[in-house]
C-alpha positions as CSV (number, residue, x, y, z in Angstrom):
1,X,-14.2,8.3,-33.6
2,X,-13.0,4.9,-33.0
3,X,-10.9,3.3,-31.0
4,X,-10.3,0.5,-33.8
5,X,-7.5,-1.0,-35.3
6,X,-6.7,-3.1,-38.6
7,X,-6.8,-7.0,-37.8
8,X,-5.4,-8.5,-41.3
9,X,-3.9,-11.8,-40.4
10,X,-0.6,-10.7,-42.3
11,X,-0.8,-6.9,-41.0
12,X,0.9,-8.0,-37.3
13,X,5.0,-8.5,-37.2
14,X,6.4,-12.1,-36.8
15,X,7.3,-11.1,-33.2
16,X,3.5,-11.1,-32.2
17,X,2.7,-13.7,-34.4
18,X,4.6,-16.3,-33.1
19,X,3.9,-15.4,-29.3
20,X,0.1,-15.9,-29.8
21,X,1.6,-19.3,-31.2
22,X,3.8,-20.1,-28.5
23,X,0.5,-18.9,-25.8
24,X,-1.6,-21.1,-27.8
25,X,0.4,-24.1,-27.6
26,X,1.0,-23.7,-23.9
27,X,-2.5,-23.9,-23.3
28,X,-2.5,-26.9,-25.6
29,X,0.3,-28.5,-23.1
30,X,-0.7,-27.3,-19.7
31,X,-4.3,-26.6,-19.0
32,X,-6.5,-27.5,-16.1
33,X,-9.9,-29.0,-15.8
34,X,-11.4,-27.9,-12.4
35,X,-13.3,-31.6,-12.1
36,X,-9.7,-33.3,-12.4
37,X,-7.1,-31.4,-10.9
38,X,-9.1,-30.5,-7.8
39,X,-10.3,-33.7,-5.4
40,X,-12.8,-32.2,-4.3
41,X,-14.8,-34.4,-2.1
42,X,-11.0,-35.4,-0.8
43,X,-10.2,-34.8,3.1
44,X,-7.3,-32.7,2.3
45,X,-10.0,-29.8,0.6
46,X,-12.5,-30.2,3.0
47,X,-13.9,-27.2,4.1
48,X,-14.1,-26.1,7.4
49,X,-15.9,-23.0,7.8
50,X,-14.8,-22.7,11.7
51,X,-11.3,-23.0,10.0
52,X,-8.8,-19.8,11.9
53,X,-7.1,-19.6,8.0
54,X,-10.1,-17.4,7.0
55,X,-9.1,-14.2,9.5
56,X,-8.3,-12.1,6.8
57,X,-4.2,-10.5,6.8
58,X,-3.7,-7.3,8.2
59,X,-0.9,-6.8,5.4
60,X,-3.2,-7.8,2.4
61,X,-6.3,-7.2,3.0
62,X,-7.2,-3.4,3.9
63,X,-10.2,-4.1,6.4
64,X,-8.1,-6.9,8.0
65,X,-5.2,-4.2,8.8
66,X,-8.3,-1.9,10.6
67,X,-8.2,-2.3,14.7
68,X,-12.0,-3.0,14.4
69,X,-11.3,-5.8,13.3
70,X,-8.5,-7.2,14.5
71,X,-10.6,-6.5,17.9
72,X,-13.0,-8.4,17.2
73,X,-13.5,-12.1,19.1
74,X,-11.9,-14.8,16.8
75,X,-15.3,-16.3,15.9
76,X,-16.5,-13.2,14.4
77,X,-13.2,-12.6,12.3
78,X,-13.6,-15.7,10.6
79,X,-17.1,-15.6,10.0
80,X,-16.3,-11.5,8.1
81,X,-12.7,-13.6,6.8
82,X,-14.9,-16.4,5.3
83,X,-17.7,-14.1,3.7
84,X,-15.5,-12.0,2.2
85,X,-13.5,-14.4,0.6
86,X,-16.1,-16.3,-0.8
87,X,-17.2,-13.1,-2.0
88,X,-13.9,-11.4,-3.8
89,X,-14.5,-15.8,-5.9
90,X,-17.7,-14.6,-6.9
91,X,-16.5,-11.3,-8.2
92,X,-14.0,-13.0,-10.0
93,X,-16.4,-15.8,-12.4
94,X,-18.1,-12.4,-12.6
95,X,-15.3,-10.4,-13.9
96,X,-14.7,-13.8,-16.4
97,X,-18.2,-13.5,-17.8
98,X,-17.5,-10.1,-19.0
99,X,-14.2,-10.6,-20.6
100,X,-15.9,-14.2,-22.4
101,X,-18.6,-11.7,-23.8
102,X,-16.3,-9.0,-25.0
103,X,-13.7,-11.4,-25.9
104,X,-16.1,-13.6,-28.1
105,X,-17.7,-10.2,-29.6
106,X,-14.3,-9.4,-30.6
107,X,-13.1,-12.3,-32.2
108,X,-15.8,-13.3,-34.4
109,X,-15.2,-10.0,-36.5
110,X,-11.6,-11.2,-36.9
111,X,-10.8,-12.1,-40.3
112,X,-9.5,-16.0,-41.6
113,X,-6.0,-16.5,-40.6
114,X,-5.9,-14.1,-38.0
115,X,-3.4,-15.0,-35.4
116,X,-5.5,-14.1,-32.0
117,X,-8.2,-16.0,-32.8
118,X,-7.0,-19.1,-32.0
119,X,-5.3,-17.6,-28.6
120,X,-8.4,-15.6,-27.9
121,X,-10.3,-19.4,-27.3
122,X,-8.3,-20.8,-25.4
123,X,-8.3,-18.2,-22.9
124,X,-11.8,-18.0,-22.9
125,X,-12.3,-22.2,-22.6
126,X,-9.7,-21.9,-19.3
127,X,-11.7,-18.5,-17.8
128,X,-15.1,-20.9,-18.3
129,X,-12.9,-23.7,-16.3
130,X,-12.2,-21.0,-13.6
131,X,-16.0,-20.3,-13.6
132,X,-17.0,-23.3,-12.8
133,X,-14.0,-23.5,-10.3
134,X,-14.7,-19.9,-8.8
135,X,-18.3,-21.4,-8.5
136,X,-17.9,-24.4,-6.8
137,X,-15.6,-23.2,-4.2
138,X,-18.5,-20.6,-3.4
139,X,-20.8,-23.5,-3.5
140,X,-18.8,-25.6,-0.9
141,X,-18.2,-22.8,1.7
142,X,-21.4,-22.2,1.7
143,X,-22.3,-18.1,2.4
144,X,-25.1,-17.1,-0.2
145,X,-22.7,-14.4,-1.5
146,X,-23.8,-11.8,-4.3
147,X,-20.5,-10.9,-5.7
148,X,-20.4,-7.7,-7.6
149,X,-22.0,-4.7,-6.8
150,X,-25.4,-3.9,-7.9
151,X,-25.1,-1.5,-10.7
152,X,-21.7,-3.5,-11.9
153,X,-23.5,-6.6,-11.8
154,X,-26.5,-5.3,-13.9
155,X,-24.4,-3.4,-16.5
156,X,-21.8,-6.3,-16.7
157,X,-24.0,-8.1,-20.1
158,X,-23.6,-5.0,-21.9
159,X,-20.4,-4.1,-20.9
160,X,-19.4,-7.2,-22.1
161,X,-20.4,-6.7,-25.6
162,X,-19.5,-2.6,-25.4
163,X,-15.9,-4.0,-25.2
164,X,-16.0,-6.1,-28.3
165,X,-16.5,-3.1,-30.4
166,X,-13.7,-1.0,-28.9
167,X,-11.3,-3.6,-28.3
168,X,-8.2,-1.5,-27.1
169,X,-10.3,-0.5,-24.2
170,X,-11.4,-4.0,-23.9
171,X,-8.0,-5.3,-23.1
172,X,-6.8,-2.5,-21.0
173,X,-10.2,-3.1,-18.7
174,X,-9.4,-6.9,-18.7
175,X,-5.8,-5.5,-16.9
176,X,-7.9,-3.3,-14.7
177,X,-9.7,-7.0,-13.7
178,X,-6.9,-9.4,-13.7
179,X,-3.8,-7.4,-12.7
180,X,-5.3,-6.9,-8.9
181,X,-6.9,-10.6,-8.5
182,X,-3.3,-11.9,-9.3
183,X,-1.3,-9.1,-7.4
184,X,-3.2,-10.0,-4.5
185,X,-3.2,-14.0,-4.9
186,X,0.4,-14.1,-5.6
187,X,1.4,-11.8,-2.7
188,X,-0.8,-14.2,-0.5
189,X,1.4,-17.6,-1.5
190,X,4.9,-15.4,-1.7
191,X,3.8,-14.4,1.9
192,X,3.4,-17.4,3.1
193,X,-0.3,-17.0,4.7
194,X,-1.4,-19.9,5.7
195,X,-4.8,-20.3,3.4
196,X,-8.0,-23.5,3.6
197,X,-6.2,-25.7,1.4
198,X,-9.1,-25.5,-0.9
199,X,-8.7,-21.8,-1.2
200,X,-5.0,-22.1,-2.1
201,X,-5.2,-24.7,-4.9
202,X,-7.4,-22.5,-6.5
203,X,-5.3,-19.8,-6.3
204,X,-2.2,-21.8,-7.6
205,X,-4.5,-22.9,-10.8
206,X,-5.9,-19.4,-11.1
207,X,-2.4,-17.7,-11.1
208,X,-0.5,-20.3,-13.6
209,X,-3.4,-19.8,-16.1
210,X,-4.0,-16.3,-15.7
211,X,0.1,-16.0,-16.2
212,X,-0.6,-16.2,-20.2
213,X,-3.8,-14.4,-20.2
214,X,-1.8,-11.5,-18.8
215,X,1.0,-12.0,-20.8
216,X,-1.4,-12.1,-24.1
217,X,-3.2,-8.5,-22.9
218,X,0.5,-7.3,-22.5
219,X,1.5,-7.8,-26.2
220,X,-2.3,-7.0,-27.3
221,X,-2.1,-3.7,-26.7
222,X,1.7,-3.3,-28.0
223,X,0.7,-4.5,-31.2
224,X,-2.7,-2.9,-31.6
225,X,-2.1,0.7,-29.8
226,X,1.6,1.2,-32.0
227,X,-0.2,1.7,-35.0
228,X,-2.6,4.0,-33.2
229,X,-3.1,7.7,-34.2
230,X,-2.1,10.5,-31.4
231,X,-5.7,11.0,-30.6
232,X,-6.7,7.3,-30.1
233,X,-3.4,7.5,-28.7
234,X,-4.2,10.0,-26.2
235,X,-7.4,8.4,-25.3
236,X,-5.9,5.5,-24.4
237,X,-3.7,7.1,-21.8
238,X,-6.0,8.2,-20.0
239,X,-8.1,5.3,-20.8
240,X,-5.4,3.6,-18.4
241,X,-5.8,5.0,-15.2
242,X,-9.3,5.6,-15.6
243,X,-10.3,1.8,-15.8
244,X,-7.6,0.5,-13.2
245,X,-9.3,3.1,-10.6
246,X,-13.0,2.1,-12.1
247,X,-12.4,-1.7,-11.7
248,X,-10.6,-2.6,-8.8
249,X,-13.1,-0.5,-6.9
250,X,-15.2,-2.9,-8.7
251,X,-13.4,-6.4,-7.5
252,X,-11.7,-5.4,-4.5
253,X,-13.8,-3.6,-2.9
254,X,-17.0,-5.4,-1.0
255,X,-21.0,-4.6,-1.5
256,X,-22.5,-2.3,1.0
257,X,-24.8,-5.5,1.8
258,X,-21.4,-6.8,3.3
259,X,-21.1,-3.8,6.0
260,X,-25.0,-4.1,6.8
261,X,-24.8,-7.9,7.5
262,X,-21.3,-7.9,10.3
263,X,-22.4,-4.0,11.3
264,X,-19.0,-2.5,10.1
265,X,-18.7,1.3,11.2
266,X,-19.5,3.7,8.1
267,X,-16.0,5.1,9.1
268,X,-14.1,1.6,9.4
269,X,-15.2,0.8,5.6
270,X,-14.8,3.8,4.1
271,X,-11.3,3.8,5.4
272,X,-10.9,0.6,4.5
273,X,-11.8,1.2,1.4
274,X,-9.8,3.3,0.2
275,X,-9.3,6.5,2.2
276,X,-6.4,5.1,5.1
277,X,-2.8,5.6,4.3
278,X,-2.4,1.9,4.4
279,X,-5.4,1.2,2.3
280,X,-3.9,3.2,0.1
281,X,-0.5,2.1,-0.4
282,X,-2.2,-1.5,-1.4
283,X,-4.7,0.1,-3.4
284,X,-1.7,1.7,-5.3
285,X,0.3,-1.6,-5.2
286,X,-2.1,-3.4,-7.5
287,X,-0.7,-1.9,-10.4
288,X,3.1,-1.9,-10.5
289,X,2.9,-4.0,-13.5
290,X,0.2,-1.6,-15.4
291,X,1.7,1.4,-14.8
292,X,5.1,0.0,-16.4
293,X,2.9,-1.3,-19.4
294,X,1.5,2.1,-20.1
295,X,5.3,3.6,-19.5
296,X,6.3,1.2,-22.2
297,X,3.3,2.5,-24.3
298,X,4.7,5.7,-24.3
299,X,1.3,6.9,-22.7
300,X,2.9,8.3,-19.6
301,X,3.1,12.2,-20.1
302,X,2.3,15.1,-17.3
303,X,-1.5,15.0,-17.9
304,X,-1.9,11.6,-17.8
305,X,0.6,10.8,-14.3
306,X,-0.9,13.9,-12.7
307,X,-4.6,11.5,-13.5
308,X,-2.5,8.6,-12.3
309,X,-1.8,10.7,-9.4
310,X,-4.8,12.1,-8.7
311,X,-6.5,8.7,-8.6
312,X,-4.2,7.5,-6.1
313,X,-2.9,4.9,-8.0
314,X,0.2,6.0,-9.2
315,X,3.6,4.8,-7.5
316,X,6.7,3.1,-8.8
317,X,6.7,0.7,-12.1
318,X,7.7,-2.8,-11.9
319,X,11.0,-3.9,-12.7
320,X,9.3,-6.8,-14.6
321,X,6.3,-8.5,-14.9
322,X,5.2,-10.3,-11.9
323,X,7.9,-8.7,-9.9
324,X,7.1,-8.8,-6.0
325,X,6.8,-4.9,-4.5
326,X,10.3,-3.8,-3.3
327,X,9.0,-3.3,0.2
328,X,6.3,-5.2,2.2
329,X,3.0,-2.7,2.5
330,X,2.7,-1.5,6.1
């Protein structure tokens, strides 16, 4: 069975049509080069590794809310703070250099004239750009980081390429990736945490970019799971859940080399990640926007909210994309 749809150039309404066009032609207009739009050698993005901006926020971040660490001496936060920061950046050119491999599988089967072709490049130029951002933020702070897990990290080539050949489940793991990055960075800068300013202009550029790349998986899987069969259909649904769960245990949640090296309490991490009630509620947070996506889909039905559910990932659906959670995690 596959999970494949038809990609005719003229086999897509106008309506998707001419949003890849309009995506397209915004990244024509505003785009970012991460050599020009970031000074780096300037005073103002100077990094300070001492700096009391990396303690890590006991609302965001689930080890941050733990009393272990907020017990800890200052030092000692901001040492854990900095490491896994620069950390959760290396995930991320990680998590890029999986969706570039599927991405670029997928599109070079695409026949002439086909519309995402086009859009599908330009998102993968701007996620090399954050790469080499991602990468030289790691660089200038300074911790030899490893980024993904182990086994993630050595699956993450063929994964890559896995993707291009089921695309639908491609794009719906590209959510699971960028939905909780950008949940997390946004509620940082709607917050108000005060964040290295290095730190924070790569999260402004991150977010405005990523804003279309979302917006492009959005209408993806409209147009290519509506002419679905049920079964595909059905697959799909609980396709959902199943990567969101998968990959944000992936991104957001640190190595075990991470507990080992600042002697974190086999009980503290595992709560932290995800078994507390707050950990949970964040955990859960992350994917507001997804769950309304797949509600949209039609792909909500008992079995697939009771997976939802069961996962621990289920909760209310945004109101609309982007939208800020009705009440502050506590």
């Amino acid at each position: 069975m596959t999970l494949s749809t038809s990609r005719g150039s003229g086999l897509f309404g106008d309506e998707y049509r001419e949003t890849l066009h309009m995506l397209s032609e915004g990244s024509v207009r505003r785009h970012f080069d991460p050599y020009l739009d970031i000074d780096w050698d300037g005073a103002e993005f100077a990094i300070d590794r001492d700096d009391p901006r990396w303690v890590l926020s006991p609302e965001l971040d689930p080890l941050g809310a733990s009393q272990w660490y907020q017990d800890l001496p200052l030092e000692r936060r901001i040492e854990i703070g900095r490491w896994r920061q620069a950390n959760a950046i290396k995930v991320g050119s990680a998590f890029e250099s999986v969706l570039i491999r599927g991405m670029m599988q997928y599109i070079m089967k695409l026949p002439n004239g086909s519309p995402e072709f086009r859009y599908c490049l330009h998102e993968m130029t701007e996620e090399c750009n954050h790469i080499q951002m991602f990468q030289e933020l790691v660089n200038r702070i300074g911790d030899d980081v490893p980024g993904m897990r182990p086994i993630f990290r050595i699956l993450s080539p063929f994964i890559g390429v896995a993707g291009g050949y089921a695309h639908v489940i491609l794009f719906i793991g590209i959510l699971g990736g960028e939905e909780p990055i950008d949940h997390y960075q946004k509620a940082l800068i709607r917050g108000g945490k005060d964040t290295p300013p290095a730190v924070l202009r790569v999260m402004e550029i991150h977010i405005a970019e990523e804003a279309r790349h979302i917006s492009f998986a959005h209408e993806f899987l409209h147009a290519h799971i509506r002419g679905m069969n049920p079964v595909s259909r059905a697959i799909c649904g609980i396709a959902f859940p199943v990567a969101m769960r998968w990959l944000v245990g992936e991104i957001m949640t640190p190595p075990r080399a991470f507990a080992r090296k600042f002697d974190i309490p086999a009980d503290v991490f595992r709560d932290a990640f995800w078994r507390s009630a707050h950990s949970r509620r964040v955990l859960a947070g992350y994917f507001g926007d997804v769950r309304m996506l797949a509600d949209d889909l039609g792909l909500m039905n008992p079995v697939t909210r009771r997976l939802w559910r069961w996962l621990r990932i289920d909760g209310e659906r945004s109101r609309y994309r982007g939208a800020p959670e009705r009440a502050a995690i506590s």
